[in-house]
N, C-alpha and C positions, 0 to 999 in steps of 0.2 A: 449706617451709623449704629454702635452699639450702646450709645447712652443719649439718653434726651439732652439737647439744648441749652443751655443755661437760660439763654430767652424764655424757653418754654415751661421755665417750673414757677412754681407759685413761690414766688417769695416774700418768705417771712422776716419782716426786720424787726431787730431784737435793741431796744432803746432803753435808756435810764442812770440814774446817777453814777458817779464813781464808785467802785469797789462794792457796787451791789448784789455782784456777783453775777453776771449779763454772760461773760466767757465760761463761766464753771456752767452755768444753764445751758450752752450750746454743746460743751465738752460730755454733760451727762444724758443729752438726747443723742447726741451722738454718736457715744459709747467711744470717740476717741479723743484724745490730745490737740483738738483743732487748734484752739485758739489758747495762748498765754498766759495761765495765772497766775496771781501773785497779790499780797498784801496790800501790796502798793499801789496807792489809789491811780487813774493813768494809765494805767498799764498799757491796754490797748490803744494804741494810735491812728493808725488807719482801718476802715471799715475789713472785717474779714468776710470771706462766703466760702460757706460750707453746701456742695451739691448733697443730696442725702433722698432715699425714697422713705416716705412715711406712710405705712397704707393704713386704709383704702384710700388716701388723697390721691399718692403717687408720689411722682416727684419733686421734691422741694430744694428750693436756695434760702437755708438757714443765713442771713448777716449778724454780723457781732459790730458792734459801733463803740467808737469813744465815747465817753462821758458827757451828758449835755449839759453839765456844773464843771464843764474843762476850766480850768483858768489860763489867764499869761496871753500873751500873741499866740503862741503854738497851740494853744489849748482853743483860742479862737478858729484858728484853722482846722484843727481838727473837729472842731464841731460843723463849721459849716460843710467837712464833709460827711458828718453825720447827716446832714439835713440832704442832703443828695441824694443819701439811701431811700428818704422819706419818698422823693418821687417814684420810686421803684419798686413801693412793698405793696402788694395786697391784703398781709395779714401785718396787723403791729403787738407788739408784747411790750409792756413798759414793766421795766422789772425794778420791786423795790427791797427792801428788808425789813423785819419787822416792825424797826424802828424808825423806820422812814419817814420824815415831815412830808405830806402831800401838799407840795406849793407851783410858783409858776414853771417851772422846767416841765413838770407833769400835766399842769394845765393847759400848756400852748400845746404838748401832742395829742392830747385829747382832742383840743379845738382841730387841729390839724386833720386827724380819723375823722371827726365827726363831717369838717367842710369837705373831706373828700368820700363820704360815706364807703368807708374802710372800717371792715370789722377790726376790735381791738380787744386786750385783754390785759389786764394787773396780773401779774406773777412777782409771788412773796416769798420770794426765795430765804432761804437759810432758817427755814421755817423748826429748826433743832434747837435756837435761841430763843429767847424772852423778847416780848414786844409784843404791843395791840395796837399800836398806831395807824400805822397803816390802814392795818383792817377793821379799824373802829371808823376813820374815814371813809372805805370804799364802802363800807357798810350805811353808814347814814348819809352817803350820794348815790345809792346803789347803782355804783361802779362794777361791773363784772371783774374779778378776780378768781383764781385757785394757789394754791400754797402749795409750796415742794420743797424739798433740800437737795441742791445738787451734790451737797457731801456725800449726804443717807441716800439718795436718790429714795426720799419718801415723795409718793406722789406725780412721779416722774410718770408712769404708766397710764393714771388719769388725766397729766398733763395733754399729753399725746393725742388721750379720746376724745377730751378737750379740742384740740387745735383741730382735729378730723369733724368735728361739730361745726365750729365756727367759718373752718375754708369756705370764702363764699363760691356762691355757685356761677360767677360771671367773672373769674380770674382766668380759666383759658378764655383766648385768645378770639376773637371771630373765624371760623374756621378757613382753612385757606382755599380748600376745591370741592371739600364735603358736598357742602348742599348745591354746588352747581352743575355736579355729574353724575353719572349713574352705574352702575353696572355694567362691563363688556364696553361701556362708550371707549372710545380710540382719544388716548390725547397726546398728541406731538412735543414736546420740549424741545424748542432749539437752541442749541446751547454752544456759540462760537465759542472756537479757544484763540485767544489772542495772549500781546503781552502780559495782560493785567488775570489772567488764567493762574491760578496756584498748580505746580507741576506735578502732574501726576494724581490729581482729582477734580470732581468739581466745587461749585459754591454751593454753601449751604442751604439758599435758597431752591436752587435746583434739588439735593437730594431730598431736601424737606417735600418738595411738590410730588420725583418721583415716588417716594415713600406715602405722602397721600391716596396716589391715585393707589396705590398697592392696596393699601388699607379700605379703598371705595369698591376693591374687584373693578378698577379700571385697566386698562390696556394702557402703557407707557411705553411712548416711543421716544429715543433719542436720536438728535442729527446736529448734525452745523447746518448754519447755513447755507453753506456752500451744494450741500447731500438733501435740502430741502424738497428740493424737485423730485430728485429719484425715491425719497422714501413718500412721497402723496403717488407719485406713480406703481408704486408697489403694494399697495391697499387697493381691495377690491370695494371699497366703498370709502366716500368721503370723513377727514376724522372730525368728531363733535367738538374739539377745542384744540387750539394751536397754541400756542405760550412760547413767546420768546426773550429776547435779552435787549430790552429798552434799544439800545446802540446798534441796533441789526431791523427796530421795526420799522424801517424806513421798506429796505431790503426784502424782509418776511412780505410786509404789504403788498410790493410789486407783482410776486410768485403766487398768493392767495389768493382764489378765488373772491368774491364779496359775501358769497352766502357759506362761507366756513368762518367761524366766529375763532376771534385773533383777540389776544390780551397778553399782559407782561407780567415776568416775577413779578418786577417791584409795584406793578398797579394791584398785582392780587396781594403784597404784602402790604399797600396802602390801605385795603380792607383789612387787612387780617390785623396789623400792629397800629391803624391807627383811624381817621374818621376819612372816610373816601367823598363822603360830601362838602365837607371841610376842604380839602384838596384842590378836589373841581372846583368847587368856587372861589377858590383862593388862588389858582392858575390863570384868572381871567384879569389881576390885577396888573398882567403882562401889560395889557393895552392904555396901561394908563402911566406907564416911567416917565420919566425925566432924567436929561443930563444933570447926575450930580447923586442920583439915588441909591441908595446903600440897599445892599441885596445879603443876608445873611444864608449860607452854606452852611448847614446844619449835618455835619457827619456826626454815627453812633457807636461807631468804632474808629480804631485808631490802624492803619494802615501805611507801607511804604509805599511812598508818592510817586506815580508811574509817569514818564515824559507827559503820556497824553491820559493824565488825571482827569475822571468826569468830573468830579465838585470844583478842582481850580483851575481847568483847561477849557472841557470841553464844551460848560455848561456857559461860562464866562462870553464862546467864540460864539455857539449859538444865539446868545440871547443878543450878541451883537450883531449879528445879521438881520435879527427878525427885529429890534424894536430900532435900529442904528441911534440908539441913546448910551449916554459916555456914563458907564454904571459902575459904581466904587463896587467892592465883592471882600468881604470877611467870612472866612470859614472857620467852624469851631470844627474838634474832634472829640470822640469817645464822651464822656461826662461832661464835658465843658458847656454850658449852654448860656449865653448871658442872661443879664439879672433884668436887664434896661431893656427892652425890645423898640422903645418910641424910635428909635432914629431909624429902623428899617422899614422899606417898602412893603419888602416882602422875604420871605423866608421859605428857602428851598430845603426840605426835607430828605435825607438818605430813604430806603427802603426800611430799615432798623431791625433789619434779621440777626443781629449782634448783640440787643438790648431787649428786657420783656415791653408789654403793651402799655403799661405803666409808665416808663418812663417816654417812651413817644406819646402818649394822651398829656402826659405833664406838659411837654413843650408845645401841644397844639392849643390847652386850655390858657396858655400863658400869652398865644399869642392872637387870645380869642378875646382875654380881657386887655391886652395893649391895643386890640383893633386894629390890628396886624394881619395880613394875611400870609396862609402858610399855603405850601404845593410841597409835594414829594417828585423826585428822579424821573419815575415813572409817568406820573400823569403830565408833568411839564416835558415830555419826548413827545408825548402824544399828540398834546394839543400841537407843539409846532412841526409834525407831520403832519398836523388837518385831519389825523382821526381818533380823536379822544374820544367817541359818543361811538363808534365802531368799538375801539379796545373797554372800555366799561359794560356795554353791552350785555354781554356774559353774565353780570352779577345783578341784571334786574330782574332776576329772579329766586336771587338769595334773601339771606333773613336779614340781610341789612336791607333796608326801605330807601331808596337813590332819589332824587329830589332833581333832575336833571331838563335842563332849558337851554340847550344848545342853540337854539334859534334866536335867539334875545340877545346875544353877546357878538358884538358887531367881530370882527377880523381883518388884520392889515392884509 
C-alpha cells in the first residue's frame, strides 16, 4: 500500500456555526481548494474529508461539516449528519468568529468532548476583523482557543503546533500483531480466494497484517487453504502464529496442529478496532435467543452483496443451526447505525477495517448503555466452531488485559 488507511489516521473534525469559516480553515491548512467557499451561509452540505500528513503527528483526516445552526428539514439532515462525524473524531475544532455569541450549539460539543474525553480546541477564525466576543467568553471559562485568519493565513503555522500538541496519545489504534510477535518469528496468513475476493488483490486486512509483520522483522507467509499443508511441511520448524479468514477456520483447525497457536483477521481486528472483551462476552448471549428475536448486522462499509453474503446469508444459516430459534436479522451498512438499540438481542459486529476505532467504540458504548450485547464476525465463527478460547489465545499476552472464563458458559 502506498498511502495510510483512512481508518488509520487521526481524524480531526472540524465543527461550528454557519459562515464561520470552518471550509476556508481546512482550505488554508491544506494549502488547497478542498472544500467550497462562499458567502453564503450553508454552503457545505455534506460532511467533506480531506486525507493530509501533518508532522510530526503523521497522518491525518481533516472533515469539514455543515453548520450545526442549519435550519429548515435539510438543514436538520444535514446536521444530524454532522453529528455522525462526532462519532468518528479524536481531535474536535469548534470554529467561531470574533463575533461569535458562545451559546448552546457550542455548549452541547463541548459537553460532547468532554463525555467522550476528546481533546478539543476554539479556533477564531477571521481574526483580520473586529470582535472580542468570542474571546472575552473563552477567556473567562478558560476555554482553550488560538486565533488565525484563513484569509492572511495569520497564525495558521502555530495553529498546526497547536493540533501536534493536543493529538492525544491513544488515537492509534491497539496494535494489530505488534506486541504479540517477535523478530524472525514465522507467521502464516491464509488467505482463500473465493467469489467475494476483490480481482487481482487482496483485502485490506490481509495487507495491513502482512505489512505489520514486515514492520516487526517478522517472517510472512502466504497460502490458501488449500497450500496450507504444503507450506507447514516446507518450514524446518513449526510457525509461531497461523491467521486465517473466519470462513476457512473450521478447515485451518482440522490441518493445525493444537500447540501452533491459530487466530483470525477479523478476531485480531476485534482487538485492534474495537473491545475484544466486550465481544466475548457478548457472543455468549447466543445461548439464550428466542423465536422472535431481532439480531442486528452491523456492517462498516458499504459493499456489493455476494450470493453467499456473510452478514445476510451466511451468519443468518449458521445461527440457525446452532440455536434452531426462528430469528428476525436487520442489517445496517457503512454509517448507518440505529438510534434505538432496545428491540435487539444482540448485535453482530463487521471486523471495521473500513472505518477508524472511533466509530466502532461509538457503536460498542451505545450498545453497553442500551444493555445490549454486541460480538463481532470473528469471534461469533469461533465460538460456533468450539474454539474461541484457542483463537484468543494469542493476545493473552498483549497490552490489552483479556478477562476470559470459558468454563462458566454452558454450550448447546
Amino acid at each position: 500500500m502506498y498511502r495510510t488507511p483512512a481508518s488509520n489516521r487521526l481524524h480531526i473534525g472540524i465543527f461550528g456555526k454557519r459562515n464561520t469559516g470552518k471550509s476556508s480553515l481546512i482550505n488554508a491548512v491544506t494549502g488547497q481548494d478542498t472544500a467550497i467557499v462562499s458567502e453564503v451561509a450553508g454552503t457545505t452540505t455534506d460532511p467533506v474529508y480531506k486525507a493530509m500528513e501533518i508532522l510530526p503527528i503523521g497522518p491525518c483526516m481533516l472533515i469539514d461539516t455543515a453548520g450545526i445552526d442549519d435550519a429548515g428539514v435539510l438543514g436538520e439532515e444535514r446536521i444530524k449528519r454532522t453529528l455522525v462525524v462526532l462519532r468518528k473524531t479524536d481531535l474536535g475544532l469548534i470554529v467561531v468568529s470574533p463575533d461569535t455569541r458562545i451559546d448552546n450549539f457550542e455548549l452541547e460539543l463541548i459537553k460532547t468532548f468532554q463525555s467522550k474525553k476528546l481533546p478539543f480546541l476554539f479556533v477564531i477564525n477571521k481574526c483580520e476583523l473586529e470582535g472580542e466576543v468570542a474571546q472575552n467568553y473563552l477567556d473567562q471559562n478558560k476555554l482553550p482557543f488560538i486565533k488565525i485568519s484563513a484569509k492572511t493565513k495569520q497564525g495558521i503555522a502555530e495553529f498546526k503546533t497547536k493540533l501536534m500538541e493536543m493529538a492525544p496519545g491513544h488515537w492509534s489504534p491497539v496494535p494489530l500483531l505488534g506486541d504479540i510477535i517477535n523478530a524472525k518469528d514465522v507467521i502464516i496468513l491464509v488467505c482463500p480466494i473465493d467469489s467475494a475476493m476483490p480481482q487481482g488483490r487482496l483485502i485490506l486486512p490481509q495487507v495491513q497484517m502482512m505489512r505489520d509483520c514486515l514492520d516487526n522483522n517478522a517472517l510472512a507467509l502466504v497460502a490458501k487453504e488449500t497450500e496450507l499443508l504444503d507450506c507447514l511441511k516446507a518450514l524446518k520448524k513449526k510457525p509461531q502464529l497461523v491467521i486465517t479468514d473466519s470462513q476457512v477456520l473450521e478447515d485451518v483447525r482440522d490441518m493445525l496442529p493444537e500447540d501452533i497457536p491459530l487466530t483470525s483477521f477479523s478476531t485480531v481486528f476485534a482487538r485492534h478496532k474495537g473491545d475484544l472483551n466486550a465481544y466475548i462476552q457478548g457472543v455468549y448471549a447466543l445461548e439464550n435467543l428466542k423465536d422472535g428475536d431481532e439480531i442486528l448486522i452491523a456492517e462498516a462499509c458499504t459493499h456489493h452483496v455476494q450470493p453467499e453474503d456473510i452478514g445476510r446469508t451466511k451468519i443468518p444459516t449458521w445461527l440457525l443451526n446452532y440455536t434452531k430459534k426462528d430469528l428476525h436479522y436487520e442489517v445496517t451498512a457503512g454509517g448507518d447505525f440505529p438510534e434505538d438499540l432496545s428491540r435487539y438481542k444482540l448485535i453482530i459486529s463487521c471486523g471495521g477495517c473500513m472505518v477508524n476505532r472511533g466509530e466502532i467504540m461509538h457503536r460498542i458504548q451505545k450498545a453497553k448503555i442500551a444493555s445490549v450485547a454486541i460480538t463481532n464476525y470473528g469471534i461469533l465463527m469461533a465460538y460456533l466452531s468450539g474454539i474461541l478460547e484457542r483463537v484468543v489465545a494469542p493476545f493473552k499476552g498483549g497490552v490489552v488485559k483479556l478477562d476470559l472464563e470459558f468454563d462458566k458458559v454452558p454450550r448447546k
